[in-house]
Each structure stands twice: as structure tokens, then as C-alpha cells.
C-alpha positions, 0 to 999 in steps of 0.5 A: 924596203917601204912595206906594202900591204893591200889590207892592213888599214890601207886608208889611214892617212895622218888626219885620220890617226891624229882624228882617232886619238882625239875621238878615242880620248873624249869618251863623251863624243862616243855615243849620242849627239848627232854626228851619224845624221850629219854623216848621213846627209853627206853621203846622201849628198854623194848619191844622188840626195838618196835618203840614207841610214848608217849600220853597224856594218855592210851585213847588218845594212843588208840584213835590216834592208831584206828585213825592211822589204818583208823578204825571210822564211821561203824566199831566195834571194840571187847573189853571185859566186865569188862574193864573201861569206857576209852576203849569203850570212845576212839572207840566212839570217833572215830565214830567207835562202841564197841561190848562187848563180856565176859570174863572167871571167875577168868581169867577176861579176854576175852572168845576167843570163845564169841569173835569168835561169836561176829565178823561182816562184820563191825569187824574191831579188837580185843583189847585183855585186860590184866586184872590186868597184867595176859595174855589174851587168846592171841594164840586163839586171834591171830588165829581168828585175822588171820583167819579174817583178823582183827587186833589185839591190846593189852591192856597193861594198866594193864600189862607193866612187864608180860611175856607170854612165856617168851615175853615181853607183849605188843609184841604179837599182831599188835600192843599195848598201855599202860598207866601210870596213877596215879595206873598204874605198872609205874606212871607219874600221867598221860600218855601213849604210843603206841608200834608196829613193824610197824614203818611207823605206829608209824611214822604216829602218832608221825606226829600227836601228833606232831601237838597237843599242849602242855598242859596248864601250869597249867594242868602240874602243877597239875600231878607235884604236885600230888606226892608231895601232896599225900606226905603229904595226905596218912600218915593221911588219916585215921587220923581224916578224916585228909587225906581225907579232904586234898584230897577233898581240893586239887581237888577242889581247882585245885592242883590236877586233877581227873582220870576221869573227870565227863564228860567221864562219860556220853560218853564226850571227856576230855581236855587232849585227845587234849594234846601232852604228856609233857617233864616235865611228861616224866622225871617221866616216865623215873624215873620210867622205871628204876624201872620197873624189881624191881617193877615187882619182889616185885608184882610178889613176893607179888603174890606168897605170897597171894597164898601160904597163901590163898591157900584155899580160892575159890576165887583165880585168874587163869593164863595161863601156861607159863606167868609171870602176872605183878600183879598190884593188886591181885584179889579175889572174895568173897560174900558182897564186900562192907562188906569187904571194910568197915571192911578193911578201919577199919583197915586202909586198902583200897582195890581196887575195879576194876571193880565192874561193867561191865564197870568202875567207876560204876556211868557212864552211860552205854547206852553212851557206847552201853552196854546193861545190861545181854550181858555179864553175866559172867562179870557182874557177876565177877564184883558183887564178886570183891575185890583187894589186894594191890601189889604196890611198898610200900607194906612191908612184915609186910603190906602184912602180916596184909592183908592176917590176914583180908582175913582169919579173914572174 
């Protein structure tokens, strides 16, 4: 059976393996020139002409944009439960303090009126999260950013496609951030971005990624030779534990680099935080964003498709009237993940397990990032239930179709 796998270089299409060799063969193109300024005019032609600045990654976007606004030691910043480690991790490592507040079930987004009850004399923003491209709860956010003088930013890691009255996502709060990790809607293996109407803003960070310096050569190398290597990985994945073994190999070899390294995981601040994004990294990107409308399109149409077919099943997301989720994985919440896991790998299917804990991956240490277990118990809850299905770009109607006949079959 064709494997289908929810995060192993999902976005990798033909172009963008044949584009990484050419990269990955002219070391010259790797740092320099002025590709990342071409790429992010592109992307702020997406978002509404918003001046916007290109990161190492979506925690160092959210890092340097805290940092920009003055934001550190004695202030708290209002995120939600169920969110990864890489969101409270960048507000602690400005000295400022996470305050979790919990989402609403099958939004599995922020509760405006938790958040309301959460706000300090300390509050100094709300980072409103996008959970899998569906809208947060952005009219009440606003109001109570307004009312309290604080600013509100967006998460769009998950979400760079949505529309929320028909407004691009990423354009409705002061300011937002976005990621291109390997899973992301758009990929460069790694990456991220800073978008906001204030250009003295975005001016102020691009001044001080300028002053970054460029990765290691060999960190370039790795995130070059991630889609090319997953190439030939994801075909024999379930063969033998063939695909599995290569992967293993690869990292441990240094071909490839890991989405979180294991020091983030207890709270530590990871090598590439320091980087400026690379030239060699923006010319996937920029490949990418002419992909974006049509990778929108085929997730949204995948979207609808799962609803229409699983119509009955109690575990259905909900989304706000008026918007178009991105839909970069498809939720549901169903008894005994781990039983569905086992039985789709058995299929050759590997679903998506974000987030199966309050904050994600499930092995990092909760007390580093001020999470205190029972705070938020309707995403604790959500986070017991969860499993994704898989909307990437490589999906065929045939592969679609042998996921809905598994989620009816349980």
C-alpha cells in the first residue's frame, strides 16, 4: 500500500526536490544576495501589503516580535492550552511569564471569556493561536485587547491561507507570526516570519536580525537535504522498517536536523534562535508561496470531503461562520487514540497526533513552562481524544478515500 504519512515532508512535491538539489549544489547561493527580501515582499503581497520580516523560525519570529515591543522580566503574555512548547519557550526566554488560559472543545481554541479572567496588572498581550488554520475567536479578542490596552498578536503557524470574513488571517490583530517548518501549510524545513501594519516595527526587527549571523553551513545543509532525503525515506517506510531505519540513520548521522531539539524540551534555547534566516532557505520558500492558493484549495476541498463523509461521527470540528479554515490537518476526537494510531500504521497510514498533551510533544517537562496540570481542563481534556487526518498537498482522492473507510471501520 502507497504510505501515507500526516508529517514526513508532506509538502514535498517534484519541483521542490529537483529546486533543493540545485540549491543544495551551488553553495554560493546559500548566504547573501537578496533572495529573502524578494520572498518577503511576496508573502507581504499575500497579507494585505503588511511590512514583513523572514526568521530562522516561528519561535524566533515570536521572540524577536515580544523583544520588539518591550515586552520581558515581570510581564505575562496570555497563550492557550493545547499549543506546542515553542510558543510559551519564546516568552520565557524574553524573561516574560506564559499564563495558559483554555480553549473551547472542538474549536480548539482560545475561551475569550478564560482569557477575560486571566488578564493582570502584568498582561501585556494575547496571542490568539489558529489551531490547525480554523479562526480563533478574534472579534471578542480584539474587544478585550481594546478594552485593556494590550496588544494582540496572531498565531498563524498553522494558518497562512484562512480567511476570516474574507480577510486574509494574519491581518486582524497588531501584529502576527508564521511558521514554515517541515509540517507546516508552506515548508522550507525551517523558517518564519513576522507581518504587522507597523512598519517602524518590522523595521526595528529586521535591524536586529540583521545583526544575526548566518547559520552554520552545515545547518544549511541539513534543511537542504531534508526533502531530498525524505525522497527516498517515505516510499519504504513501511517497508521492512526500511523508511524508518533511514530516518533514524540520517539524524544521527547529521544529514538531517530534528523539529525540536531535546533541550527545548526542558525549557533550553536552541542554536538556531541566534540564526538570521538564510538566502538558500528563502528560495524553497519562495517556491512554495506560488503553491499556496492551490494547496489552500485541494485542504479545504479534502475538508469538506471528510465532512460530508463522516457527517455522523460526534467528533467533528467546528468553525466560525464566515471564515475559510487553511486545514492543515483535519481533527477529530475519538476514544483510545492510541488504538486508532496502531490500527492506521497497519494500514500504512500515520496520522497526526497534535496536540496529545496540554502542551506538545508530550515528553517535555511541563513545570519549565509554568504549566501546571488541571488549569486548563477542557484542553487537557481535548488533548486525551485527539487524533488528525491528513490534508497535505500529496493526498489523492484514492488516499483520501482509504482514510474515511479506516475512521468508519473503528
Amino acid at each position: 500500500m502507497r504510505p501515507i504519512a500526516i508529517s514526513l515532508s508532506p509538502n514535498t512535491e517534484p519541483d521542490d526536490i529537483r529546486l533543493a538539489w540545485k540549491v543544495l549544489l551551488s553553495p554560493w547561493r546559500w548566504t547573501g544576495g537578496d533572495m529573502v527580501s524578494q520572498v518577503e515582499q511576496q508573502l507581504s503581497r499575500k497579507l494585505n501589503h503588511y511590512a514583513v520580516v523572514l526568521t530562522s523560525s516561528g519561535r524566533s519570529a515570536l521572540k524577536a516580535l515580544l523583544t520588539a515591543y518591550g515586552i520581558g522580566a515581570g510581564d505575562e503574555v496570555i497563550i492557550q492550552a493545547f499549543t506546542c512548547l515553542a510558543v510559551p519557550s519564546a516568552i520565557k526566554w524574553t524573561g516574560a511569564t506564559p499564563i495558559y488560559a483554555d480553549i473551547i472543545p472542538q474549536t480548539y481554541n482560545l475561551d475569550a471569556a478564560d482569557v477575560s479572567r486571566k488578564i493582570t496588572n502584568r498582561t501585556k498581550a494575547i496571542i490568539v493561536q489558529h489551531t490547525f488554520g480554523i479562526p480563533g475567536p478574534l472579534d471578542e479578542l480584539r474587544q478585550i485587547a481594546r478594552k485593556g490596552g494590550l496588544i494582540l498578536i496572531e498565531d498563524c503557524a498553522h494558518a497562512l491561507g484562512t480567511t476570516y470574513h474574507g480577510q486574509a488571517i494574519g491581518t486582524l490583530g497588531d501584529a502576527a507570526f508564521f511558521s514554515f517548518g517541515r509540517d507546516k501549510t508552506l515548508s522550507c524545513v525551517f523558517g518564519g516570519a513576522i507581518a504587522s501594519p507597523d512598519t517602524k516595527l518590522i523595521n526595528k526587527i529586521k535591524q536586529q536580525q540583521c545583526q544575526l549571523p548566518n547559520p552554520p553551513l552545515i545547518w544549511i545543509k541539513q534543511q537542504l537535504l531534508h526533502p531530498i532525503l525524505f525522497s527516498f525515506i517515505l516510499p519504504v517506510y513501511f517497508r521492512a522498517n526500511l523508511g524508518k531505519i533511514m530516518l533514524v540513520a540520517s539524524q544521527r548521522l547529521g544529514l538531517l536536523s530534528r523539529a525540536v531539539a531535546p533541550e527545548e524540551k526542558v525549557g533550553g534555547q536552541p542554536k538556531h534562535i541566534a540564526y538570521r534566516f538564510p538566502n538558500a532557505l528563502a528560495y524553497l520558500l519562495a517556491n512554495q508561496l506560488t503553491k499556496l492558493e492551490r494547496y489552500t484549495n485541494h485542504r479545504q476541498r479534502i475538508a469538506r470531503t471528510y465532512q460530508t463523509a463522516l457527517a455522523s461521527h460526534p467528533g467533528l470540528p467546528h468553525t466560525p461562520d464566515n471564515t475559510q479554515p487553511a486545514w492543515l490537518r483535519f481533527p477529530l476526537l475519538v476514544d483510545n487514540p492510541r488504538q486508532w494510531h496502531n490500527q492506521a500504521e497497519r494500514q500504512h497510514i500515520l496520522l497526526g497526533d497534535w496536540y496529545n498533551s496540554p502542551l506538545a510533544p508530550m515528553d517535555c517537562h511541563l513545570p519549565a513552562f509554568d504549566y501546571k496540570l488541571g488549569s486548563c481542563p477542557q484542553a487537557e481534556n481535548t488533548a486525551r481524544k485527539i487524533i488528525n487526518l491528513p490534508t497535505h498537498p500529496r493526498l489523492t482522492n484514492e488516499d483520501v478515500y482509504r482514510v474515511i473507510k479506516l475512521v468508519n471501520s473503528q
